[in-house]
C-alpha positions in Angstrom: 51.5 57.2 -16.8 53.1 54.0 -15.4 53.2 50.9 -16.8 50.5 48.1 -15.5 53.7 46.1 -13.9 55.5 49.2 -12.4 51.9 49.9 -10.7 51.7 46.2 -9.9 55.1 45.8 -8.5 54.3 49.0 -6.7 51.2 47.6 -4.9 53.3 44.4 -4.1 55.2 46.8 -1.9 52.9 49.0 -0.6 51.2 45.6 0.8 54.4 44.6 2.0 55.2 47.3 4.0 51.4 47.2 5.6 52.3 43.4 6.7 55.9 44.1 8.0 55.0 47.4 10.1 52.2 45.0 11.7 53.7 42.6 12.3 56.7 44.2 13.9 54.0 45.6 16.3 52.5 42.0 16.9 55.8 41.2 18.1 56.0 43.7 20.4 52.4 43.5 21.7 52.1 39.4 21.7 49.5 39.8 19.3 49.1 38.4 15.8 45.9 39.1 15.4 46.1 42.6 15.3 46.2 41.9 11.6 42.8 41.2 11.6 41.4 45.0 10.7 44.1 45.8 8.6 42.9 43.3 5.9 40.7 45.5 4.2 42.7 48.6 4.5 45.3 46.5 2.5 42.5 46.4 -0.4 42.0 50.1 0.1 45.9 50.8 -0.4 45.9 48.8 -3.5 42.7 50.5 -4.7 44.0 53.7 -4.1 47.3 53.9 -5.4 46.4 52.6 -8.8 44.1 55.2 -9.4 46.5 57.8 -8.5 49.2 56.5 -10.7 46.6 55.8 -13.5 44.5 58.6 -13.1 40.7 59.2 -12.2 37.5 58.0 -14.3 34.1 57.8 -14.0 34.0 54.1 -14.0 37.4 54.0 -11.8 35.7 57.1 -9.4 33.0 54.7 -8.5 34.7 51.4 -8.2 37.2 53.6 -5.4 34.3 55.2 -3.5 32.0 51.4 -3.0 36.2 50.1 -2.0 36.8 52.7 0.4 33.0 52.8 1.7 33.4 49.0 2.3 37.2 49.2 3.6 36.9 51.9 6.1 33.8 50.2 7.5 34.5 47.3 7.8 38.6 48.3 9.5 36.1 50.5 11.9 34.5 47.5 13.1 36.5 44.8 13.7 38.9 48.1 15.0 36.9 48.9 17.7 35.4 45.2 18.4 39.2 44.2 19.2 40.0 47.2 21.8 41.1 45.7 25.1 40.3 41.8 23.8 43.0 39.4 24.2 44.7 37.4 21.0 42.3 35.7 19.4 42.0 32.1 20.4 42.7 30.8 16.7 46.1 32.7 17.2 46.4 31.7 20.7 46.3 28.2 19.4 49.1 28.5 16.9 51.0 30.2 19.3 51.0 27.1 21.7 51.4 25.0 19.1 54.8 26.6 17.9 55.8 27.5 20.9 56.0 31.5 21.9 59.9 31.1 21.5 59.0 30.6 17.9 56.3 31.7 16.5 57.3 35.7 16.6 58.8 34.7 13.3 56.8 31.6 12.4 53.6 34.1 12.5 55.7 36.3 10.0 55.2 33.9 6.9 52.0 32.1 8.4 50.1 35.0 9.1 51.6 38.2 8.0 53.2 37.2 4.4 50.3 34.9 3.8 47.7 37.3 4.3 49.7 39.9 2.6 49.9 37.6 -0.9 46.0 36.8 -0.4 45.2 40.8 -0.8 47.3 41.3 -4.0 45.9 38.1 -5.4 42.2 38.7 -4.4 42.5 42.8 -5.4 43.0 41.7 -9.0 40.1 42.5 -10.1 40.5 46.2 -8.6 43.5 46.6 -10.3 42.5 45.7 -13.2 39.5 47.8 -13.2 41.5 51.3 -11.3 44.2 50.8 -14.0 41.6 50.9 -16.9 42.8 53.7 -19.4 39.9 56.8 -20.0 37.4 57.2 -20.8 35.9 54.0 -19.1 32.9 55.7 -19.0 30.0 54.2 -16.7 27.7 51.0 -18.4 25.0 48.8 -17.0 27.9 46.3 -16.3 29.1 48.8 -13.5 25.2 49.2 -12.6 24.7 46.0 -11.9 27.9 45.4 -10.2 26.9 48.3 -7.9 23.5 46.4 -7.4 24.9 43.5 -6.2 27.5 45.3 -3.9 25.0 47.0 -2.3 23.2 44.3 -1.7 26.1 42.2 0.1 27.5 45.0 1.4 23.7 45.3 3.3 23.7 42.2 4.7 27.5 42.3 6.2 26.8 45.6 7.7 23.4 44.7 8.7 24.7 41.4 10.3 27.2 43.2 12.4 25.5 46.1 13.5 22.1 42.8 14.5 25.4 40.9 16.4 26.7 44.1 18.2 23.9 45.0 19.5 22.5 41.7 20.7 26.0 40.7 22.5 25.4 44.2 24.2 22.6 43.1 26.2 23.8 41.1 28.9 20.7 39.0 29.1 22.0 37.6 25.6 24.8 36.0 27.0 25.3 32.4 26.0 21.9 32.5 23.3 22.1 32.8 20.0 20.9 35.4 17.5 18.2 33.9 15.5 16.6 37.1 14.2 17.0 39.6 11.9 19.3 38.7 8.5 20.5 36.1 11.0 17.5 34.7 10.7 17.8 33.9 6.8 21.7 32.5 7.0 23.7 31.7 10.0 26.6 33.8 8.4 25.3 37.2 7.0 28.8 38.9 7.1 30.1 36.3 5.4 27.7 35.4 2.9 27.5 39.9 2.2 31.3 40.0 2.1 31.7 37.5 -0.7 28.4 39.0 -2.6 30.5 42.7 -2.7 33.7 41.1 -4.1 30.8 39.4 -7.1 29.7 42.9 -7.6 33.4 44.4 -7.8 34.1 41.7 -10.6 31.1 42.9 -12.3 32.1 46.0 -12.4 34.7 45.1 -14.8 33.5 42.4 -17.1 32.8 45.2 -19.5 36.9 45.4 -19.9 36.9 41.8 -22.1 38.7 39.5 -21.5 41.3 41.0 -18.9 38.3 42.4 -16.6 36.1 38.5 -17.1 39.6 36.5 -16.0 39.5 37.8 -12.8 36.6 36.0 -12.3 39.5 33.7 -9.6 39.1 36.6 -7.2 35.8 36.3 -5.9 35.8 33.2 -6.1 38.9 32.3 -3.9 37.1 34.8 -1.5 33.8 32.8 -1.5 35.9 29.9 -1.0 38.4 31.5 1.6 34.8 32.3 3.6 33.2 29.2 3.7 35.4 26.5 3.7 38.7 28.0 5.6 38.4 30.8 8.0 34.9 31.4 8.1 31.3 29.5 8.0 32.6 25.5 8.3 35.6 26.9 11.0 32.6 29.0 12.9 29.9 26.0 12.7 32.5 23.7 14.1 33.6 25.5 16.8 29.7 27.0 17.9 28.2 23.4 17.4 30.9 22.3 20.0 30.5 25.5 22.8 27.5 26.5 22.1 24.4 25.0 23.6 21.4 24.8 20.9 23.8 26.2 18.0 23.3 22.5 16.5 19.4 22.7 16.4 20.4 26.5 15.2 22.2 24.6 12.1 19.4 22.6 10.9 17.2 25.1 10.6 18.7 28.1 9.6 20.5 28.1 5.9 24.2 28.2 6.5 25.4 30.6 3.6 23.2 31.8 1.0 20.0 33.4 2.7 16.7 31.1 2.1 13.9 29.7 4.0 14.1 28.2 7.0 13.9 24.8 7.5 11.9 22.5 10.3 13.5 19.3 11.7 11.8 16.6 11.4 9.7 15.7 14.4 9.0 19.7 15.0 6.5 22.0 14.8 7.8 25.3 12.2 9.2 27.9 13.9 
């Protein structure tokens, strides 16, 4: 069996390689956000290879399968929502700041290496928990975490499959979806995707003290998904383009699903 750093150091380049084969093909196709799907596949990687040079437990057996069932799901998705789109406009906006003469290698360490150290850093608490020696049998720690994964991993499903289908119908165009789990937060996805990385965690408190200190890792996500590249990024952005997104704001909780709430001056909706 390897050593926890030999597995480590062997992630760190399995990650690596991910982030340089892509971005040699955003190069070539103009494209840095290509990267986009590939994010959780990099989790997956990590997951994976672990386990194999660990070796297979119950506890470890489950972890893999609610990493891979998240991982290939979500790369699905955001796979087939990007087929025939343009660069997305947030990349599209770095681009023209840097100049295109440029940024082919400035998108290398702003995109590609950074996203790369994020996935090792966040995956800690996988590897942690897939590099558990046996027996790591199964406790209510890794029930519970299972609980709350499903749970988050509902609502980010959910709220993509609710989005897809509403921007299908051409009659949606330019409205906003206010029903459904969108109904109860204006960010679903978001607010499910940082509820599965709690239940991951969970899974592993029952290893002490090494499993509880990774407690960082959800949280950087949770941060990472509401204050950087998701819900105040999104809100910003809609509020500005979007015609009745701000009414849509003070009504409609923005993270954590609750009650909606009435503006003053209105009748409840």
């Amino acid at each position: 069996m390897n050593s926890a750093m030999d597995v480590f150091w062997s992630n760190v380049a399995l990650e690596s390689g991910l982030m340089i084969v892509l971005w040699i093909v955003s190069v070539i196709r103009r494209d840095a956000s290509i990267v986009d799907p590939w994010w959780s596949i990099g989790f997956v990687l990590i997951g994976a290879n672990t386990a194999w040079q660990t070796g297979l437990t119950p506890g470890k057996s489950l972890l893999l399968a609610l990493l891979i069932t998240w991982g290939v799901r979500l790369w699905l998705h955001l796979l087939v929502r990007s087929i025939g789109k343009p660069e997305d406009v947030r990349y599209q906006a770095f681009r023209q700041k840097y100049g295109p003469g440029r940024y082919w290698w400035v998108s290398f360490f702003q995109v590609f290496v950074l996203q790369g150290m994020l996935v090792v850093v966040i995956s800690a608490p996988l590897q942690v928990i897939l590099g558990a020696p046996a027996p790591d049998d199964l406790t209510w720690w890794d029930a519970v975490g299972t609980a709350v994964f499903v749970v988050g991993f509902g609502f980010e499903a959910l709220g993509d499959w609710q989005l897809t289908e509403f921007r299908r119908n051409p009659a949606n165009r330019g409205r906003i979806l206010d029903s459904g789990v969108w109904r109860l937060t204006r960010h679903p996805n978001y607010f499910g995707d940082a509820l599965l990385w709690w239940g991951f965690w969970l899974c592993g408190v029952d290893l002490g003290v090494d499993g509880a200190l990774t407690v960082f890792a959800p949280a950087l996500m949770t941060f990472l998904l509401v204050q950087v590249s998701g819900v105040r990024m999104l809100d910003r952005h809609l509020a500005a383009t979007r015609p009745g997104y701000a009414e849509y704001m003070e009504r409609t909780p923005g993270f954590v699903p609750g009650f909606r709430r009435t503006p003053a001056g209105q009748a409840p909706v």
